[in-house]
PDB file of the backbone (N, CA, C, O) and the ligand in Angstrom, with CONECT records:
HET     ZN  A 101       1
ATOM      1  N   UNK A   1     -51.499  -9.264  18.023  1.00  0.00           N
ATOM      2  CA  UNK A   1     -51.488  -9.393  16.560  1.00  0.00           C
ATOM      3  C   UNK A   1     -52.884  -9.676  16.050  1.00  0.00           C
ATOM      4  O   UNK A   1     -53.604 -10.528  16.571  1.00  0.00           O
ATOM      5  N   UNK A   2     -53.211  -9.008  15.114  1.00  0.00           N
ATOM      6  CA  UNK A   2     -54.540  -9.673  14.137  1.00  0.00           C
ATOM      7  C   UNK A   2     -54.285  -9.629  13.043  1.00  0.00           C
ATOM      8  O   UNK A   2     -53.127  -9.293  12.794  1.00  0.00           O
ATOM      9  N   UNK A   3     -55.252  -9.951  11.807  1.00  0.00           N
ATOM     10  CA  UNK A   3     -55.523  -9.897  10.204  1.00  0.00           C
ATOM     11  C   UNK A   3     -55.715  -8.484  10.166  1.00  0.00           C
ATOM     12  O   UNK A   3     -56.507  -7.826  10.842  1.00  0.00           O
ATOM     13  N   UNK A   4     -54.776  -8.024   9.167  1.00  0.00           N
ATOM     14  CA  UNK A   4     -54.900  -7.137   8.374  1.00  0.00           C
ATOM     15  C   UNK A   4     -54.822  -7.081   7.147  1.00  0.00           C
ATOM     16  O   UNK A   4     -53.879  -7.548   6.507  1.00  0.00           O
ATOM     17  N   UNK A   5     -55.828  -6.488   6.649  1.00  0.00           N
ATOM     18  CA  UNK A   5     -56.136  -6.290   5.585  1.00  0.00           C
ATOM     19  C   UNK A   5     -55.271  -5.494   4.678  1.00  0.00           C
ATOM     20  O   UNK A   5     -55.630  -4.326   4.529  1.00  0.00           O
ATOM     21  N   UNK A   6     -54.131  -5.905   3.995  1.00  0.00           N
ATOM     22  CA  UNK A   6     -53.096  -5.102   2.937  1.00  0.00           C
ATOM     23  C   UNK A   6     -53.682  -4.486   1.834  1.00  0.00           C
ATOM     24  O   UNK A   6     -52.930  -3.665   1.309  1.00  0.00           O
ATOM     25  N   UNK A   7     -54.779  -4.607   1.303  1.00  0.00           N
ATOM     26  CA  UNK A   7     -55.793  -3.990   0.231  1.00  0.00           C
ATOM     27  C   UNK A   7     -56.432  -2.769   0.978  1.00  0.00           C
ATOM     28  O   UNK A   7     -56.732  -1.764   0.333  1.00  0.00           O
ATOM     29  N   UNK A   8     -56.595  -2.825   2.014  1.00  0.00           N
ATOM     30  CA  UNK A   8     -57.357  -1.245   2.488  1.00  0.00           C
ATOM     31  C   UNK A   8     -56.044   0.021   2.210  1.00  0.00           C
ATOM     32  O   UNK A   8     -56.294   1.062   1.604  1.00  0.00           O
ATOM     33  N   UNK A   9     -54.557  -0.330   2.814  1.00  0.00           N
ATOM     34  CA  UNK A   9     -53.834   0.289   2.533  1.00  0.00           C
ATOM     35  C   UNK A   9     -53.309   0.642   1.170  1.00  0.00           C
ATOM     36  O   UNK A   9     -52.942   1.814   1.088  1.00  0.00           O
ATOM     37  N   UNK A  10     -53.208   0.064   0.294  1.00  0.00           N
ATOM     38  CA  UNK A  10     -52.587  -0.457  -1.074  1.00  0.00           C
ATOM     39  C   UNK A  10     -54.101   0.811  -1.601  1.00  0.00           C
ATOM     40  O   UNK A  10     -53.820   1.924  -2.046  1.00  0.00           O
ATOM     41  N   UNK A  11     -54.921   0.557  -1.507  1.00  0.00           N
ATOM     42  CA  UNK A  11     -55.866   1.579  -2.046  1.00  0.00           C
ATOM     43  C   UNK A  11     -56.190   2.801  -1.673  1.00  0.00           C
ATOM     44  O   UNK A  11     -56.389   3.700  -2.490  1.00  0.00           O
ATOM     45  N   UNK A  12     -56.269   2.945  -0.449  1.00  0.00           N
ATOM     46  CA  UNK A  12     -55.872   4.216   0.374  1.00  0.00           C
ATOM     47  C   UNK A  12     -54.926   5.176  -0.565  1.00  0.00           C
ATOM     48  O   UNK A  12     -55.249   6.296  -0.960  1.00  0.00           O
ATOM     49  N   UNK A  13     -53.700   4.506  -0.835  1.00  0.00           N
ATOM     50  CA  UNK A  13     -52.372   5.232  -1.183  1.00  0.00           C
ATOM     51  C   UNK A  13     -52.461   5.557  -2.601  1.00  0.00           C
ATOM     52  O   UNK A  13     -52.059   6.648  -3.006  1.00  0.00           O
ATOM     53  N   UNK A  14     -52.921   4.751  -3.321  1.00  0.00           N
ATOM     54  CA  UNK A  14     -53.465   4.884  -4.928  1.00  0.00           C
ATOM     55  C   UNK A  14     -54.607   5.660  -5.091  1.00  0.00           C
ATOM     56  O   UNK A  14     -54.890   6.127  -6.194  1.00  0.00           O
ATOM     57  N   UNK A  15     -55.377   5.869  -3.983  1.00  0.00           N
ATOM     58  CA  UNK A  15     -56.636   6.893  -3.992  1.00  0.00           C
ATOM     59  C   UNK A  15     -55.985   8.688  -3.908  1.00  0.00           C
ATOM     60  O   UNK A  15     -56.212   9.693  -4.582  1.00  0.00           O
ATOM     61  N   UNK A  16     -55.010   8.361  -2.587  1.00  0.00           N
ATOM     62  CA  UNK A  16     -53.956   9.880  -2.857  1.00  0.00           C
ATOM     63  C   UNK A  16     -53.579   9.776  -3.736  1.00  0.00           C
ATOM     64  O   UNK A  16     -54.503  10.058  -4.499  1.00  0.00           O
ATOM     65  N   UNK A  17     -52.596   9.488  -4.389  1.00  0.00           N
ATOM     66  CA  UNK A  17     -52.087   9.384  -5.429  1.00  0.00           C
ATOM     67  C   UNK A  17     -52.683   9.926  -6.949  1.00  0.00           C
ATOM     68  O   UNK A  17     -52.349  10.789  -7.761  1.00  0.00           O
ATOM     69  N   UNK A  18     -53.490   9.160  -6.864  1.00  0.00           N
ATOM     70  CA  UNK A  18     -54.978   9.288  -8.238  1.00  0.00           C
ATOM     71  C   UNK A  18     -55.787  10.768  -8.191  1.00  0.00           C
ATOM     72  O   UNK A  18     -56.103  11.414  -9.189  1.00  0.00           O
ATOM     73  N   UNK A  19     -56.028  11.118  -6.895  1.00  0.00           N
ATOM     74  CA  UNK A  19     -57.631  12.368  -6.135  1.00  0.00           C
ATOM     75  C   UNK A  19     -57.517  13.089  -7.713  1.00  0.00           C
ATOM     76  O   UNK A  19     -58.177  12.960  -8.744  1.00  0.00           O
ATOM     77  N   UNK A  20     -56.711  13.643  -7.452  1.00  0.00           N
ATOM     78  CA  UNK A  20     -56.323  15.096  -8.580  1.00  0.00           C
ATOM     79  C   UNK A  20     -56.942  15.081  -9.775  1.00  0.00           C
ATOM     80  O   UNK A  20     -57.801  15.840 -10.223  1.00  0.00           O
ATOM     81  N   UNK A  21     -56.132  13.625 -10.502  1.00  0.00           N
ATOM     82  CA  UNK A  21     -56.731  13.476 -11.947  1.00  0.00           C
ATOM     83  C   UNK A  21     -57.928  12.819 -12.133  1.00  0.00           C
ATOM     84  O   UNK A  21     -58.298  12.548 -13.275  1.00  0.00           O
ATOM     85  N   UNK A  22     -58.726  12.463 -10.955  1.00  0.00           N
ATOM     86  CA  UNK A  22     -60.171  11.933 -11.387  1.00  0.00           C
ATOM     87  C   UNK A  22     -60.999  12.654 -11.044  1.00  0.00           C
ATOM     88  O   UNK A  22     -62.106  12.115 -11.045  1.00  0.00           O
ATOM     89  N   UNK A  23     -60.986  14.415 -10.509  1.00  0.00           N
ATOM     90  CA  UNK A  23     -61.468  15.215 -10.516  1.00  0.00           C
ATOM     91  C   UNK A  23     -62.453  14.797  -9.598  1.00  0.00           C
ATOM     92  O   UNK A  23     -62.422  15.794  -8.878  1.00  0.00           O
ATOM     93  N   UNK A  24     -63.275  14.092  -9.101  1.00  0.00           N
ATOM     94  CA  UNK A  24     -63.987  13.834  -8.435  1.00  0.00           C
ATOM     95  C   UNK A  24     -63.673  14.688  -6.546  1.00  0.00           C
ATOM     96  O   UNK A  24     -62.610  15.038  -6.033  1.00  0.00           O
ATOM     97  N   UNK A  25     -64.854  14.742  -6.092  1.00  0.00           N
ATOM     98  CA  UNK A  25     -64.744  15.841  -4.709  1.00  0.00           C
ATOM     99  C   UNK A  25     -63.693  15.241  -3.695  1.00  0.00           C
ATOM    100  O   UNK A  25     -63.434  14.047  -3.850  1.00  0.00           O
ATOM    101  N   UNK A  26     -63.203  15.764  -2.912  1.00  0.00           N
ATOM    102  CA  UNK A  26     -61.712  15.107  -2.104  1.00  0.00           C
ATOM    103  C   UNK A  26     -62.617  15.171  -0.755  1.00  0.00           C
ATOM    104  O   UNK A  26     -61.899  14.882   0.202  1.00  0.00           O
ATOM    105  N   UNK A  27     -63.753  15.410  -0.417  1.00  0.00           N
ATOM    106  CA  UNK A  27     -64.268  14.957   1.370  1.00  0.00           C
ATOM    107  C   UNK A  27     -64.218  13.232   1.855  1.00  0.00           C
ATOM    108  O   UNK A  27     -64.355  12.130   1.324  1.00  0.00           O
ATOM    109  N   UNK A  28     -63.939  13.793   3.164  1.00  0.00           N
ATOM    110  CA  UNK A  28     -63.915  12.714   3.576  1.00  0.00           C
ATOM    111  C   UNK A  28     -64.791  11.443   3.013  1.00  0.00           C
ATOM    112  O   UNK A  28     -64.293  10.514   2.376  1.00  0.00           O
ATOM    113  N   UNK A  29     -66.020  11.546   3.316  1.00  0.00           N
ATOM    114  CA  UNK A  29     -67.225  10.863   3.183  1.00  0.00           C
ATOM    115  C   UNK A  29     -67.109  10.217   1.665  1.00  0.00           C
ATOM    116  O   UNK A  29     -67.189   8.995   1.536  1.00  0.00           O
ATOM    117  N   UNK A  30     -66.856  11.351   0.159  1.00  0.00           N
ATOM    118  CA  UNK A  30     -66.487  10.481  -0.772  1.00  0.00           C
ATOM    119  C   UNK A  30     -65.088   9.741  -1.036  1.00  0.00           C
ATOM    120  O   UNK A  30     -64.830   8.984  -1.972  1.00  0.00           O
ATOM    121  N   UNK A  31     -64.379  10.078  -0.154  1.00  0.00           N
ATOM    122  CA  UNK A  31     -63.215   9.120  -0.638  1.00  0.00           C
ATOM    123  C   UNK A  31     -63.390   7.646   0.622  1.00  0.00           C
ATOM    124  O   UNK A  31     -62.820   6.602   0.307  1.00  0.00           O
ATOM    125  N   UNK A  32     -63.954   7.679   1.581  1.00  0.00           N
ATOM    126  CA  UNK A  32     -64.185   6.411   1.705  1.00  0.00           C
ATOM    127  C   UNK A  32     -65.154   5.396   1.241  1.00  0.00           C
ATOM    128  O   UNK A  32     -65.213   4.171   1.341  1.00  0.00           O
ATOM    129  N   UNK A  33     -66.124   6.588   0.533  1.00  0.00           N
ATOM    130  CA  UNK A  33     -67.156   5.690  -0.711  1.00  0.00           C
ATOM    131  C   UNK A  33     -66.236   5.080  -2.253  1.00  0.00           C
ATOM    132  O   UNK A  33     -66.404   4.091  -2.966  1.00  0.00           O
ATOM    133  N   UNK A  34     -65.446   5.992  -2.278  1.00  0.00           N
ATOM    134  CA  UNK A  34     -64.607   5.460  -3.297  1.00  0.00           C
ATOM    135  C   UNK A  34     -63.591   4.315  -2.874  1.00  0.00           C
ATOM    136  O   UNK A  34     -62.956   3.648  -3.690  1.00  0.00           O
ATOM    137  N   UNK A  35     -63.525   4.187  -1.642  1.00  0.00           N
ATOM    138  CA  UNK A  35     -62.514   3.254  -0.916  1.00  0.00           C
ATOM    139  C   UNK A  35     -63.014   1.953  -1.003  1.00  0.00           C
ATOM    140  O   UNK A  35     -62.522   1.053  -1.685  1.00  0.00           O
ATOM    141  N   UNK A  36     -64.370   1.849  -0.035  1.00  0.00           N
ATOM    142  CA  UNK A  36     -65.199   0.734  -0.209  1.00  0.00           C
ATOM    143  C   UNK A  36     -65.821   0.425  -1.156  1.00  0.00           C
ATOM    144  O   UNK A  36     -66.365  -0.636  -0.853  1.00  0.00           O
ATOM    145  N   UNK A  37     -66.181   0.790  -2.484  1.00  0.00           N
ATOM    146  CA  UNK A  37     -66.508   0.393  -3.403  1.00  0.00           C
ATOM    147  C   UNK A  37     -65.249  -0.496  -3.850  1.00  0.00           C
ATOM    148  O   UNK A  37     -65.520  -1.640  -4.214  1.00  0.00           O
ATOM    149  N   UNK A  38     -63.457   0.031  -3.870  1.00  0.00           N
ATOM    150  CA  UNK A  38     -62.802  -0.616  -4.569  1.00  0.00           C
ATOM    151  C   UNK A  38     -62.677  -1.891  -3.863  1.00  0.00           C
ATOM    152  O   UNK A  38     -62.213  -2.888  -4.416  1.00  0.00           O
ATOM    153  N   UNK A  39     -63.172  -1.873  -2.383  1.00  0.00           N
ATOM    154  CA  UNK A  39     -62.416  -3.173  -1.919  1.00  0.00           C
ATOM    155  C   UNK A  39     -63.353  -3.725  -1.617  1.00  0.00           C
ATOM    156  O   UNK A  39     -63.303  -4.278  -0.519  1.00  0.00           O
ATOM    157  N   UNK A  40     -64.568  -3.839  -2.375  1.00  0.00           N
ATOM    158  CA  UNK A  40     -65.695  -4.521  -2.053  1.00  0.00           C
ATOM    159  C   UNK A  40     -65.796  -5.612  -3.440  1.00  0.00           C
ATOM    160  O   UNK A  40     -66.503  -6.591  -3.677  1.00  0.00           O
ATOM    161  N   UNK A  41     -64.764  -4.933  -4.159  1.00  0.00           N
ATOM    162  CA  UNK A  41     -64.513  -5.846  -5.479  1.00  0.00           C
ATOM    163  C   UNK A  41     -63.292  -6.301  -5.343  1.00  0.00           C
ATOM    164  O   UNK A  41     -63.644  -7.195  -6.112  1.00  0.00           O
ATOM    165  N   UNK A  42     -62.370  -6.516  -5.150  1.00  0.00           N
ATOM    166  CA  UNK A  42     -61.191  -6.986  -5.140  1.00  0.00           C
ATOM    167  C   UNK A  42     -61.293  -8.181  -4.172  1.00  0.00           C
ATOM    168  O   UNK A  42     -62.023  -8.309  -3.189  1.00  0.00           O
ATOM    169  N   UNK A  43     -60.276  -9.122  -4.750  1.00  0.00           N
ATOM    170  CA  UNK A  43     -60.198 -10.130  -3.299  1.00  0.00           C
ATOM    171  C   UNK A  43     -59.659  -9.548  -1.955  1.00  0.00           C
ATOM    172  O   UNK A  43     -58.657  -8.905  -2.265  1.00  0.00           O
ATOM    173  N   UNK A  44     -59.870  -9.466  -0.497  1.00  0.00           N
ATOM    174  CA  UNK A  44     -58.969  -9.297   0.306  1.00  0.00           C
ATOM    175  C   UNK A  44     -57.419 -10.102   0.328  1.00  0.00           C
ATOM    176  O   UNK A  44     -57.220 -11.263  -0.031  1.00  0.00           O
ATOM    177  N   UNK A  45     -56.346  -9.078   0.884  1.00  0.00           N
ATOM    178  CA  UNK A  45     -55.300  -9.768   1.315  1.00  0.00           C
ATOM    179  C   UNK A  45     -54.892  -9.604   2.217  1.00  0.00           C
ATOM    180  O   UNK A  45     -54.032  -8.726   2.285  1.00  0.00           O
ATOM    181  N   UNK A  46     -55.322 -10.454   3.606  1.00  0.00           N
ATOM    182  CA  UNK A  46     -54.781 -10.436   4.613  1.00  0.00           C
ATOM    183  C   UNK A  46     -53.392 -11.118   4.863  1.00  0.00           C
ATOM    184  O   UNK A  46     -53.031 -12.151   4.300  1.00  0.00           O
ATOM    185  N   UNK A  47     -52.632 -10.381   5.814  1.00  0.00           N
ATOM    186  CA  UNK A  47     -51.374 -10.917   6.740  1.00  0.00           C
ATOM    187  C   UNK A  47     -51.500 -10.831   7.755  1.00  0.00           C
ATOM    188  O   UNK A  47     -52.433 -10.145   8.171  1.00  0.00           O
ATOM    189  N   UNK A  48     -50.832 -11.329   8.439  1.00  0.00           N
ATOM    190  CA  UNK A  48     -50.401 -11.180   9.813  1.00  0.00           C
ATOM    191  C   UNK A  48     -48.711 -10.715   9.811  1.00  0.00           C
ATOM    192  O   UNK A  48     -47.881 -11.447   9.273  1.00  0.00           O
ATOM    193  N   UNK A  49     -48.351  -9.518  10.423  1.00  0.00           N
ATOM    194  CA  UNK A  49     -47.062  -8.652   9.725  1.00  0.00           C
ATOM    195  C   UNK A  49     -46.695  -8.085  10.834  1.00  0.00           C
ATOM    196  O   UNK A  49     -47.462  -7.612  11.673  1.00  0.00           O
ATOM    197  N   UNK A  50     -45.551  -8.107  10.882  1.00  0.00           N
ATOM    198  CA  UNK A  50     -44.243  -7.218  11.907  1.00  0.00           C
ATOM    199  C   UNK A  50     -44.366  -6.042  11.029  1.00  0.00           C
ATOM    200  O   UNK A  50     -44.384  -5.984   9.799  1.00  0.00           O
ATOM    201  N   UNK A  51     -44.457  -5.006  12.027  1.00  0.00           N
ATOM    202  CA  UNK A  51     -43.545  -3.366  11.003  1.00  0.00           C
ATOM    203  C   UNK A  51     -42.377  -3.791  11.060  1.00  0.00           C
ATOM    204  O   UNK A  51     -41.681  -4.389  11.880  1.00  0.00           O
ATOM    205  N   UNK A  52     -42.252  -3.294   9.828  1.00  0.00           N
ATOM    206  CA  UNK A  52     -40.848  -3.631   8.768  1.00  0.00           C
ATOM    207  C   UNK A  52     -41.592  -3.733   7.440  1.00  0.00           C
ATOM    208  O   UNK A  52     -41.611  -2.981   6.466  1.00  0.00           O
ATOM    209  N   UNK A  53     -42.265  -5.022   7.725  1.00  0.00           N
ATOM    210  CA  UNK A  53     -42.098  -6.286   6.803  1.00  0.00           C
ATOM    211  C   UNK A  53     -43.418  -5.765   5.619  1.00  0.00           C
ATOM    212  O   UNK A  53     -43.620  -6.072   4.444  1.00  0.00           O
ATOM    213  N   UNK A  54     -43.956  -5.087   6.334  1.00  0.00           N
ATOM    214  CA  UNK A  54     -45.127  -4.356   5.646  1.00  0.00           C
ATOM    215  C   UNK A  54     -44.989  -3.442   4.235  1.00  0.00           C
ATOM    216  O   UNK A  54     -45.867  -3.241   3.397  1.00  0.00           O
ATOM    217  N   UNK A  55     -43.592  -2.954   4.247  1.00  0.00           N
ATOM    218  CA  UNK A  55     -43.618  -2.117   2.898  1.00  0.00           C
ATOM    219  C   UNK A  55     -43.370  -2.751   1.833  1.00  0.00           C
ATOM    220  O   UNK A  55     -43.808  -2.355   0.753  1.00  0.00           O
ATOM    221  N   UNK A  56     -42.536  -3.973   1.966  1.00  0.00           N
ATOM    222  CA  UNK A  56     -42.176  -4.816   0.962  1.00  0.00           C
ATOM    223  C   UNK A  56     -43.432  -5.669   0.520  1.00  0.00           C
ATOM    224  O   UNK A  56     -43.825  -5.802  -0.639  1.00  0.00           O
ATOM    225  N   UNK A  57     -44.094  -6.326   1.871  1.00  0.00           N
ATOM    226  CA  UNK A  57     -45.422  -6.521   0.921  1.00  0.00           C
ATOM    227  C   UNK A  57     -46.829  -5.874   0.264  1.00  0.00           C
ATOM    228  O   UNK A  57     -47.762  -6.510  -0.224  1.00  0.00           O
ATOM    229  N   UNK A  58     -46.671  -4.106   0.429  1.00  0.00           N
ATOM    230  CA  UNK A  58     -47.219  -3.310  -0.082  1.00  0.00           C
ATOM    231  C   UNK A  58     -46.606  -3.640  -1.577  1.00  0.00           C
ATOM    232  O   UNK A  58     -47.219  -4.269  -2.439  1.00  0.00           O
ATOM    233  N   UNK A  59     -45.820  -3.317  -1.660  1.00  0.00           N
ATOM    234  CA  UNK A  59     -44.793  -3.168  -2.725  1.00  0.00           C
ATOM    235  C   UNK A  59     -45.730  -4.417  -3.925  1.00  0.00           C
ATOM    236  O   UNK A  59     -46.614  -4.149  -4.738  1.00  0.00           O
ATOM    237  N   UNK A  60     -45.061  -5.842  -3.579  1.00  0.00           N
ATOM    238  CA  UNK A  60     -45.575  -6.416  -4.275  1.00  0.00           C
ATOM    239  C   UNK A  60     -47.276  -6.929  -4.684  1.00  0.00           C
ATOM    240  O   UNK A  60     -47.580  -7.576  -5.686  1.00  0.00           O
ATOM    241  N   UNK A  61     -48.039  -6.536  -3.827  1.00  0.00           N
ATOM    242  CA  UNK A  61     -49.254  -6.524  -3.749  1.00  0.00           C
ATOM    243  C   UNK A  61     -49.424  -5.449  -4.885  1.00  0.00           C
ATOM    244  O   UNK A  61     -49.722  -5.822  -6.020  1.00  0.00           O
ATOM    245  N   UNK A  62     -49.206  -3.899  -4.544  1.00  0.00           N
ATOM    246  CA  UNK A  62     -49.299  -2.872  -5.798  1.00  0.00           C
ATOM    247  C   UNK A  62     -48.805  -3.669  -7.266  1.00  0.00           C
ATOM    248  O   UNK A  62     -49.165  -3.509  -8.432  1.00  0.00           O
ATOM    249  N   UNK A  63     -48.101  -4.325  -6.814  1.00  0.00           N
ATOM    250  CA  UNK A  63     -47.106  -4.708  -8.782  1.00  0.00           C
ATOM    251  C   UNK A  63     -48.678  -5.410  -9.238  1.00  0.00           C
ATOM    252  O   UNK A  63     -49.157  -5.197 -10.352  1.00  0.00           O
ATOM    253  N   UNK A  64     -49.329  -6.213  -8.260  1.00  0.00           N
ATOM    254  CA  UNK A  64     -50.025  -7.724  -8.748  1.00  0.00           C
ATOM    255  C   UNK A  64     -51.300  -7.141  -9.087  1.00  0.00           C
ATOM    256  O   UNK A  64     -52.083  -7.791  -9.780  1.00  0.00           O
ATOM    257  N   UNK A  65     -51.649  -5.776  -8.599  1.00  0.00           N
ATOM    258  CA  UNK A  65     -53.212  -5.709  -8.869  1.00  0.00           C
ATOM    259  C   UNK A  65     -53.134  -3.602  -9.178  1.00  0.00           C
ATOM    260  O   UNK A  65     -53.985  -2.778  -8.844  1.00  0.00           O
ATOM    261  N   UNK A  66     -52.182  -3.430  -9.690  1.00  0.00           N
ATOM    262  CA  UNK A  66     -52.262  -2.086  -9.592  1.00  0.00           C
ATOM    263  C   UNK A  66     -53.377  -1.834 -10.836  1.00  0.00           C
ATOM    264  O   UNK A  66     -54.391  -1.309 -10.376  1.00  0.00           O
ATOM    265  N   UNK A  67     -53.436  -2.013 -11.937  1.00  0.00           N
ATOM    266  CA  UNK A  67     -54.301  -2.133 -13.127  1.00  0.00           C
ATOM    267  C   UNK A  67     -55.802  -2.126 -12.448  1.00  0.00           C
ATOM    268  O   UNK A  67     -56.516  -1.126 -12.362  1.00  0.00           O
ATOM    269  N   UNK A  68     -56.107  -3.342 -12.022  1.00  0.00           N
ATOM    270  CA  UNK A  68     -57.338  -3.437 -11.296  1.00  0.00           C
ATOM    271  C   UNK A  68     -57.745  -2.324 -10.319  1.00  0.00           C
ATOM    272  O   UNK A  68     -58.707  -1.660 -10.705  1.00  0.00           O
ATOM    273  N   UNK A  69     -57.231  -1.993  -9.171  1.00  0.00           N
ATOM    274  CA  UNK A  69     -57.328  -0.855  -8.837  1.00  0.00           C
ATOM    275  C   UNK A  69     -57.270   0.783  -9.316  1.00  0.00           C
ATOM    276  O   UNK A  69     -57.768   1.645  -8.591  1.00  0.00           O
ATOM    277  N   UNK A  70     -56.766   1.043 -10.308  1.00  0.00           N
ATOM    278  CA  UNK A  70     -56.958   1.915 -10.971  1.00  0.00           C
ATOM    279  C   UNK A  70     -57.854   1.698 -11.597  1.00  0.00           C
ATOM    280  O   UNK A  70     -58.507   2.742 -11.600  1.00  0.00           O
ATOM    281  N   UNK A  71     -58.550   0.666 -12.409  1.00  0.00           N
ATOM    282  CA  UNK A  71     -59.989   0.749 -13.269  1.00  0.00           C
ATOM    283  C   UNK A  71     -60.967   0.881 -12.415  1.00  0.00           C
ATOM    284  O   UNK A  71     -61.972   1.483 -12.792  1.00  0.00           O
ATOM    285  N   UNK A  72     -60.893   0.289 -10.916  1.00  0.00           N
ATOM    286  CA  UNK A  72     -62.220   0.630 -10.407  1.00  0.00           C
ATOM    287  C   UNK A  72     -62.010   1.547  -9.702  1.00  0.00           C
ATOM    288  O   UNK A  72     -63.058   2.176  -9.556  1.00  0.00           O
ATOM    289  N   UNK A  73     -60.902   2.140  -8.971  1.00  0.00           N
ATOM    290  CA  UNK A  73     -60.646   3.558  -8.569  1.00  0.00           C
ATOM    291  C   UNK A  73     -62.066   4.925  -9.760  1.00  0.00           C
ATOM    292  O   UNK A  73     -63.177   5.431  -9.602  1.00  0.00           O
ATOM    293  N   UNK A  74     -60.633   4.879 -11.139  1.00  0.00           N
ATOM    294  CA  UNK A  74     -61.989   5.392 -11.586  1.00  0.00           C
ATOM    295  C   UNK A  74     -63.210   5.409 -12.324  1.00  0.00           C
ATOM    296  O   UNK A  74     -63.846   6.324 -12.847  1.00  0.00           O
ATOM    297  N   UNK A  75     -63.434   3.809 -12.216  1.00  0.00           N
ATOM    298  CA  UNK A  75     -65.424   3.880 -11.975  1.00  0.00           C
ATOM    299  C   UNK A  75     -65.890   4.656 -10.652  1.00  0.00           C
ATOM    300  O   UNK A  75     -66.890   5.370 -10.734  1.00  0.00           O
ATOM    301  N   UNK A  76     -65.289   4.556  -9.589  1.00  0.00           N
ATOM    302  CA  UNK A  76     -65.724   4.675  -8.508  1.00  0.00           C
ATOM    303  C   UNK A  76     -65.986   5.932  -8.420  1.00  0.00           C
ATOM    304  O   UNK A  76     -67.134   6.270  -8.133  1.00  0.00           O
ATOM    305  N   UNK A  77     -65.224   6.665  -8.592  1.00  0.00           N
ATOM    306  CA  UNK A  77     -64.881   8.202  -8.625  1.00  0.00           C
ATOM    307  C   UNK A  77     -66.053   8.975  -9.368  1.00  0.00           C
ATOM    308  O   UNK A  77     -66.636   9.969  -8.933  1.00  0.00           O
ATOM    309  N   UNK A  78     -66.311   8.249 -10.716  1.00  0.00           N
ATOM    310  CA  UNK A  78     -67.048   8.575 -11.685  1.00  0.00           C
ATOM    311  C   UNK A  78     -68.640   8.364 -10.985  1.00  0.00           C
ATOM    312  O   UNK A  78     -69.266   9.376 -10.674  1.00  0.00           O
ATOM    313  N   UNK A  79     -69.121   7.274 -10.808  1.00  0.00           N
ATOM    314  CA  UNK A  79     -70.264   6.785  -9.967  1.00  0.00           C
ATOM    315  C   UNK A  79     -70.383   7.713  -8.824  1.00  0.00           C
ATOM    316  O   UNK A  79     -71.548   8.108  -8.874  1.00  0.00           O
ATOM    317  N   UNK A  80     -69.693   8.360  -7.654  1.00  0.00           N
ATOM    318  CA  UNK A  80     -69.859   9.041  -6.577  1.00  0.00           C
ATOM    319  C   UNK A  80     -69.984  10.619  -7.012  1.00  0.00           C
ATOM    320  O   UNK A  80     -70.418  11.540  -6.319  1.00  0.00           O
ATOM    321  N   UNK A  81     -69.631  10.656  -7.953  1.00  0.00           N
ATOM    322  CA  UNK A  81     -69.388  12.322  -8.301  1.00  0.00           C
ATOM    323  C   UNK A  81     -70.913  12.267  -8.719  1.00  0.00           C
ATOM    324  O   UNK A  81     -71.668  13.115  -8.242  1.00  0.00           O
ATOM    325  N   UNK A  82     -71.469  11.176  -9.708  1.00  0.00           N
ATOM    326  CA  UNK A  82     -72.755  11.431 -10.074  1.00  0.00           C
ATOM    327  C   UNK A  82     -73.837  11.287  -9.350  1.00  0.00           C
ATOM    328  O   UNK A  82     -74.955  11.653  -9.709  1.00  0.00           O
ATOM    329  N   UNK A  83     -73.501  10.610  -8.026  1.00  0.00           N
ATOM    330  CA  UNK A  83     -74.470  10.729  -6.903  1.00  0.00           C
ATOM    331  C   UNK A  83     -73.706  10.686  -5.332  1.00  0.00           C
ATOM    332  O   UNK A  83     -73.508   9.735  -4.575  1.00  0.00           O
ATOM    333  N   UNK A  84     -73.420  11.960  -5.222  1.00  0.00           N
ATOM    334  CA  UNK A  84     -73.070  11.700  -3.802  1.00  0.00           C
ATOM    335  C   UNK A  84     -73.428  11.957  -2.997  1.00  0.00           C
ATOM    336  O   UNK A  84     -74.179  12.932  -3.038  1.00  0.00           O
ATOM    337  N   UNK A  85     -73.179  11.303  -1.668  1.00  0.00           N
ATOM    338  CA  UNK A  85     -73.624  10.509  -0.194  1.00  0.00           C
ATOM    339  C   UNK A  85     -73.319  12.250   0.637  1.00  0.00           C
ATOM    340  O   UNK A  85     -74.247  12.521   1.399  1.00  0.00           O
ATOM    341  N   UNK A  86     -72.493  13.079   0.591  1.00  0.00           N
ATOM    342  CA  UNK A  86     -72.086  14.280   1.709  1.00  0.00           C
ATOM    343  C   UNK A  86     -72.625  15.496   1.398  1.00  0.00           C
ATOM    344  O   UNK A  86     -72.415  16.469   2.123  1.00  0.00           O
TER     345      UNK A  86
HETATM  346 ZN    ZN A 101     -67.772  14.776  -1.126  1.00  0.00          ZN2+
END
């Protein structure tokens, strides 16, 4: 068992989710610049978690900070498109 980080996933999934309408490039290289930018601002939330137990606290983690992640989703998007790293 270790710490995992529930915010890498929780943004991951809102980054699919989002790609399309923030027009920004879908390569690898910028969507983990768009990744780490979001979770370089957010608090981490680590658990320590059985599979199972993991979707339910996706679940409520998304309810608590979905707003926040979508505003810096797209700054992020916006910022990488105007200078990107690939
Ligand atoms: Zn790219």
């Amino acid at each position: 068992m270790k710490p995992y980080n529930l915010m890498e996933t929780v943004v991951t999934q809102k980054l699919d989710q989002m790609i399309d309408t923030l027009g920004c490039c879908k390569c690898e290289q910028c969507r983990w610049d768009i990744v780490c930018y979001v979770l370089n601002r957010i608090p981490p939330k680590y658990v320590i978690t059985h599979e199972g137990e993991l979707f339910s606290k996706l679940d409520t983690v998304n309810v608590q900070y979905e707003m926040d992640i979508v505003t810096l989703l797209t700054q992020a998007a916006r910022m990488i498109q105007k200078n990107p790293r690939h």
